[in-house]
BALOBA-1460 file (C-alpha; in Angstrom, 3 decimals):
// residues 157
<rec num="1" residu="x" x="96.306" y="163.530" z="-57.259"/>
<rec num="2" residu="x" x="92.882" y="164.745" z="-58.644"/>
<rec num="3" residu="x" x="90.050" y="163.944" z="-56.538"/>
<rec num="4" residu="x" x="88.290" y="162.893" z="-60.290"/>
<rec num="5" residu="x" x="91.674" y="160.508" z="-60.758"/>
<rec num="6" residu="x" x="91.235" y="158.886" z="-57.415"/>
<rec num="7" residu="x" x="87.106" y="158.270" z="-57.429"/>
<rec num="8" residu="x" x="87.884" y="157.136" z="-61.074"/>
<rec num="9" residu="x" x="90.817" y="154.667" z="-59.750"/>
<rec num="10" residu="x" x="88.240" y="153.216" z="-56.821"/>
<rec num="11" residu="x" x="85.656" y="152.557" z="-59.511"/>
<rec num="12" residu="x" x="88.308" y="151.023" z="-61.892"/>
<rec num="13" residu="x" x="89.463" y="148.952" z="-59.037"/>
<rec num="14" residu="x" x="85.801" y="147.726" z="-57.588"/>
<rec num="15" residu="x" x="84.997" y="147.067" z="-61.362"/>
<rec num="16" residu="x" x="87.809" y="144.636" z="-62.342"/>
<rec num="17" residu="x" x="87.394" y="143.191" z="-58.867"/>
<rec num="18" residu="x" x="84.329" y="142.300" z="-60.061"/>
<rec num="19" residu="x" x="85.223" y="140.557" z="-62.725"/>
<rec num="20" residu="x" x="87.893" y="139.008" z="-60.941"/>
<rec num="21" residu="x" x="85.699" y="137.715" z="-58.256"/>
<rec num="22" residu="x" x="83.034" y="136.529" z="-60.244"/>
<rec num="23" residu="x" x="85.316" y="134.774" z="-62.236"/>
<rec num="24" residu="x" x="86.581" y="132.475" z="-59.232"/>
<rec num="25" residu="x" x="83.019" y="132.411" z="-58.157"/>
<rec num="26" residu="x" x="82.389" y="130.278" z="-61.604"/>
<rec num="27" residu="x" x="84.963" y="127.596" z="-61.166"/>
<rec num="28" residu="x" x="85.134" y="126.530" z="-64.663"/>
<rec num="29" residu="x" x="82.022" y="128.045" z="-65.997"/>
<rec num="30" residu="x" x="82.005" y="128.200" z="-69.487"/>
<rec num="31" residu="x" x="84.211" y="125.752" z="-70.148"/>
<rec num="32" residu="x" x="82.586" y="123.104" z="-67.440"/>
<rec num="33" residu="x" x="81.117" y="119.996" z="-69.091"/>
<rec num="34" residu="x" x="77.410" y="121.361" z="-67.498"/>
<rec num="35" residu="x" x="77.905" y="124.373" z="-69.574"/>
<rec num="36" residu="x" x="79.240" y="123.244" z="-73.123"/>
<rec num="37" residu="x" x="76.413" y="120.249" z="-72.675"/>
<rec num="38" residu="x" x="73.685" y="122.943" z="-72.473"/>
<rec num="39" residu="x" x="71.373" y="123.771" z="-75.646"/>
<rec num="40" residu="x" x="72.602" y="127.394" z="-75.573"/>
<rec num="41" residu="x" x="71.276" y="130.339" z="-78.348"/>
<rec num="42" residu="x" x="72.586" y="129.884" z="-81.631"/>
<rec num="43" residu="x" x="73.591" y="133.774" z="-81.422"/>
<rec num="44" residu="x" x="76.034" y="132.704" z="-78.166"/>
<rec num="45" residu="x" x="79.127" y="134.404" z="-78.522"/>
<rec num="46" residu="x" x="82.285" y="132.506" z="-78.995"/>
<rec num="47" residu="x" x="84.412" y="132.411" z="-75.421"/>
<rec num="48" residu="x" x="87.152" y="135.693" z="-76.378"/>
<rec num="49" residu="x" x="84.326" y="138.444" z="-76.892"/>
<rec num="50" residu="x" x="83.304" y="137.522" z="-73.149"/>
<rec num="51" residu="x" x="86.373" y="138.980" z="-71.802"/>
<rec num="52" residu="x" x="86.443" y="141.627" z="-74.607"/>
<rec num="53" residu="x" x="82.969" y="142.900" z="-73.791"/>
<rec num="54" residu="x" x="83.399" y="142.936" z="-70.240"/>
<rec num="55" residu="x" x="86.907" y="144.428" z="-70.409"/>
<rec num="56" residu="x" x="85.215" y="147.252" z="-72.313"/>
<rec num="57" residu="x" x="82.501" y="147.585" z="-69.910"/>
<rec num="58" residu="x" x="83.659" y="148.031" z="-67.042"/>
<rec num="59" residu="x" x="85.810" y="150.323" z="-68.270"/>
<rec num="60" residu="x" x="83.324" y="152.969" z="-69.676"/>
<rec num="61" residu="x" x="81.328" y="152.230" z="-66.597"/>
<rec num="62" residu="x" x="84.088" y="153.421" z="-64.345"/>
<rec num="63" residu="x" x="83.696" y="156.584" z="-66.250"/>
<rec num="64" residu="x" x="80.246" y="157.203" z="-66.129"/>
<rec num="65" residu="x" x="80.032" y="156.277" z="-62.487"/>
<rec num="66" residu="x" x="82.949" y="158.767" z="-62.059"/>
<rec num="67" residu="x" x="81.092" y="161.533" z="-63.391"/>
<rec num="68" residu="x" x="77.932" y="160.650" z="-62.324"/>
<rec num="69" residu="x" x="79.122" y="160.608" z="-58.489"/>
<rec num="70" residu="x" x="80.932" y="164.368" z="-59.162"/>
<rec num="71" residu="x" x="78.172" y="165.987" z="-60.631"/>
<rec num="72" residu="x" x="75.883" y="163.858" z="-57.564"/>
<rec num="73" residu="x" x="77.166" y="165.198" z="-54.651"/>
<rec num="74" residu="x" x="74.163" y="165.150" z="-52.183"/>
<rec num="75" residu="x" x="73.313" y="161.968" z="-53.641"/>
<rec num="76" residu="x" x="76.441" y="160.338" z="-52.845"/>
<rec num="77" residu="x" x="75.214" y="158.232" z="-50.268"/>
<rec num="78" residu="x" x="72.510" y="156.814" z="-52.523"/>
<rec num="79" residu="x" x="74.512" y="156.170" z="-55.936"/>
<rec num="80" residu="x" x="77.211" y="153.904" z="-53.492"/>
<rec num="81" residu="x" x="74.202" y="151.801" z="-52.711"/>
<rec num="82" residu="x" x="73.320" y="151.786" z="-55.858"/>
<rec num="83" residu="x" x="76.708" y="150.935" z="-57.731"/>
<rec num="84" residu="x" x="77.466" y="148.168" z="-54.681"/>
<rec num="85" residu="x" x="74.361" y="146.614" z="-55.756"/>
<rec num="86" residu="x" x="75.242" y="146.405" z="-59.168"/>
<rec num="87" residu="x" x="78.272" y="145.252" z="-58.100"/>
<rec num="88" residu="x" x="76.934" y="142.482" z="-56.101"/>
<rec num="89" residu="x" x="74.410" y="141.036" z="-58.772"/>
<rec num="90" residu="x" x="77.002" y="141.347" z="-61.198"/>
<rec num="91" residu="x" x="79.023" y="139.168" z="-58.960"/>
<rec num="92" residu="x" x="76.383" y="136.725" z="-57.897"/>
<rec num="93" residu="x" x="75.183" y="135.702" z="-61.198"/>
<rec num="94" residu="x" x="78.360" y="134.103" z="-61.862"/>
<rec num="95" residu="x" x="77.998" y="132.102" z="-58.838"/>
<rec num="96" residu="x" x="74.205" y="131.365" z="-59.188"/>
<rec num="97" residu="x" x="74.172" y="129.875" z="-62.604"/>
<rec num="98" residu="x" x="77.798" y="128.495" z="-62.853"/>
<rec num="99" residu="x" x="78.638" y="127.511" z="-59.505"/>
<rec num="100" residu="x" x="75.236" y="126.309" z="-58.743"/>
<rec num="101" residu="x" x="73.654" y="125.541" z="-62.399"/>
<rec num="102" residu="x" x="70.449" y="127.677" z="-60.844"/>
<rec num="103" residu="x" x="69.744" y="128.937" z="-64.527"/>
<rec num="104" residu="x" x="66.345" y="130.201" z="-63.637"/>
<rec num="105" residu="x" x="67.199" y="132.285" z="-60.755"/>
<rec num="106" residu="x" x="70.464" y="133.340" z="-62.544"/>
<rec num="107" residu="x" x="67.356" y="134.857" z="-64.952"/>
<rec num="108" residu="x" x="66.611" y="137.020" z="-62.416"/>
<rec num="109" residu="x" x="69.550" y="137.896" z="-61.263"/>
<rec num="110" residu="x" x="70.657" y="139.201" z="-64.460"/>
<rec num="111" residu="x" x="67.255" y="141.034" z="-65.039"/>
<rec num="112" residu="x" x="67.792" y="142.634" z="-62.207"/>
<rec num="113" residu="x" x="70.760" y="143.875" z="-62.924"/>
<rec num="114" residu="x" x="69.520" y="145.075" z="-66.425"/>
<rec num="115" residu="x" x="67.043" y="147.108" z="-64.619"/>
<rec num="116" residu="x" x="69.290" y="148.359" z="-62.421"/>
<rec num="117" residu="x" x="71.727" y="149.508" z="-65.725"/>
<rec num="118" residu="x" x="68.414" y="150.936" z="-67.451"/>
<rec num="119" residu="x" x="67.607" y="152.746" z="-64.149"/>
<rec num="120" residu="x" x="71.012" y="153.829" z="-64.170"/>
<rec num="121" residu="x" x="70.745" y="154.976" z="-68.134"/>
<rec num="122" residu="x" x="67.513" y="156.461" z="-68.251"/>
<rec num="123" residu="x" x="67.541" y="157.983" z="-64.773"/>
<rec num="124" residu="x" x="70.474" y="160.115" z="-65.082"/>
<rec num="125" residu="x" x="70.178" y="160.912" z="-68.845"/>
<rec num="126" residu="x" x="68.768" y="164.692" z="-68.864"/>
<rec num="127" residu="x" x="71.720" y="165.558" z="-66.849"/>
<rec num="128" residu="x" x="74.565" y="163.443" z="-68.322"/>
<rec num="129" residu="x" x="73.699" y="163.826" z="-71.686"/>
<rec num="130" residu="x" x="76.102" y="162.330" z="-74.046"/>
<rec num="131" residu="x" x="78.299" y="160.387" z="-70.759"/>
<rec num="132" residu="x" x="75.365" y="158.214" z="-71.194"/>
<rec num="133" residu="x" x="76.637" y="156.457" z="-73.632"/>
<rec num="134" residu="x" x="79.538" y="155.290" z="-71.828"/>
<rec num="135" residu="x" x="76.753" y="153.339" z="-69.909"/>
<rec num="136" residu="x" x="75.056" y="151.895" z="-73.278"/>
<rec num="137" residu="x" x="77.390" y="148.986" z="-74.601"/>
<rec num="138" residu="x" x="76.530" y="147.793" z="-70.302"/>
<rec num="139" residu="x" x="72.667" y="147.576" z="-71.204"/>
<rec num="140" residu="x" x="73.221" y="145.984" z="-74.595"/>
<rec num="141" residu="x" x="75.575" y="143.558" z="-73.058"/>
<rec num="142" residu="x" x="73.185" y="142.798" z="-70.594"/>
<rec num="143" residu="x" x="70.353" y="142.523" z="-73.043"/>
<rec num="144" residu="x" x="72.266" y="140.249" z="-74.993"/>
<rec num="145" residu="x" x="73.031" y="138.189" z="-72.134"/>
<rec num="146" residu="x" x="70.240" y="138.276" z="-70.875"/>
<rec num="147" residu="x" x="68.399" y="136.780" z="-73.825"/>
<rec num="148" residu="x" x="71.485" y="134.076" z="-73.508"/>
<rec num="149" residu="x" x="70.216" y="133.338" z="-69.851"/>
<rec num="150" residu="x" x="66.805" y="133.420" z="-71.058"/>
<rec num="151" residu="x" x="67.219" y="130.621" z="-74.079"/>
<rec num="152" residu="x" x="69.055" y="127.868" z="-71.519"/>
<rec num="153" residu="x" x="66.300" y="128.554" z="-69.375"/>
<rec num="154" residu="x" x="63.649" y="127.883" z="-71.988"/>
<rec num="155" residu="x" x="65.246" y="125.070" z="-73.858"/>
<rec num="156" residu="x" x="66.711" y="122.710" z="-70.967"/>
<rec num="157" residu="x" x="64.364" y="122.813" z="-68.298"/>
């Protein structure tokens, strides 16, 4: 198999494990009577385009990262880190403002994160060129939740 297919595969696999994990990591999270009792935004997604947008994402991402780490050789090392500390906020904020109704530090969790996406988007741009838009729907997911995040914060605290 194609060394592409199998760094593509390990992505695709760390990705959905994600997900997976950080699902588990929420016990009943959205659906918990903490979470539906919440004021949340008025532009909060209904519970389906969760899974869609997600699905999606981590998708494309395996892609870009794919790419990113074969045209990034020497800076192998460095994008690992990088990705496995995506991959850990993206896990953690499940667990922080779910699991442990922390809604402000799930805040910065997720802006975290979004930095880490726009570092990831704007950093790599110039040589990616139009594979950065495999990256996008990530950051406007994350803006968007983000904002979500934001909103609970501001109106039940």
């Amino acid at each position: 198999m194609n060394n592409k297919y199998i760094l593509f595969l390990i992505f695709l696999i760390a990705n959905f494990g994600a997900l997976g994990i950080g699902t588990i990591l929420m016990n009943e999270g959205p659906t918990s009577n903490w979470y539906t009792s919440l004021n949340q935004a008025p532009w909060t997604p209904v519970g389906w385009v969760f899974g869609a947008a997600w699905t999606t994402i981590m998708f494309l991402f395996s892609v870009y990262m794919t790419k990113l780490a074969l045209l990034f050789k020497e800076k192998k090392t460095f994008l690992i880190q990088l990705f496995l500390l995506q991959w850990l906020l993206n896990v953690s904020w499940n667990f922080v403002f779910f699991n442990q109704h922390l809604i402000t530090i799930g805040l910065i969790v997720i802006l975290c994160l979004w930095l880490l996406i726009g570092y990831f988007t704007f950093n790599y741009i110039k040589q990616l060129k139009w594979t950065t838009l495999l990256i996008a729907p990530y950051l406007i997911w994350l803006t968007i939740a983000s904002s979500l995040n934001a909103y609970i914060v501001l109106y039940n605290s």
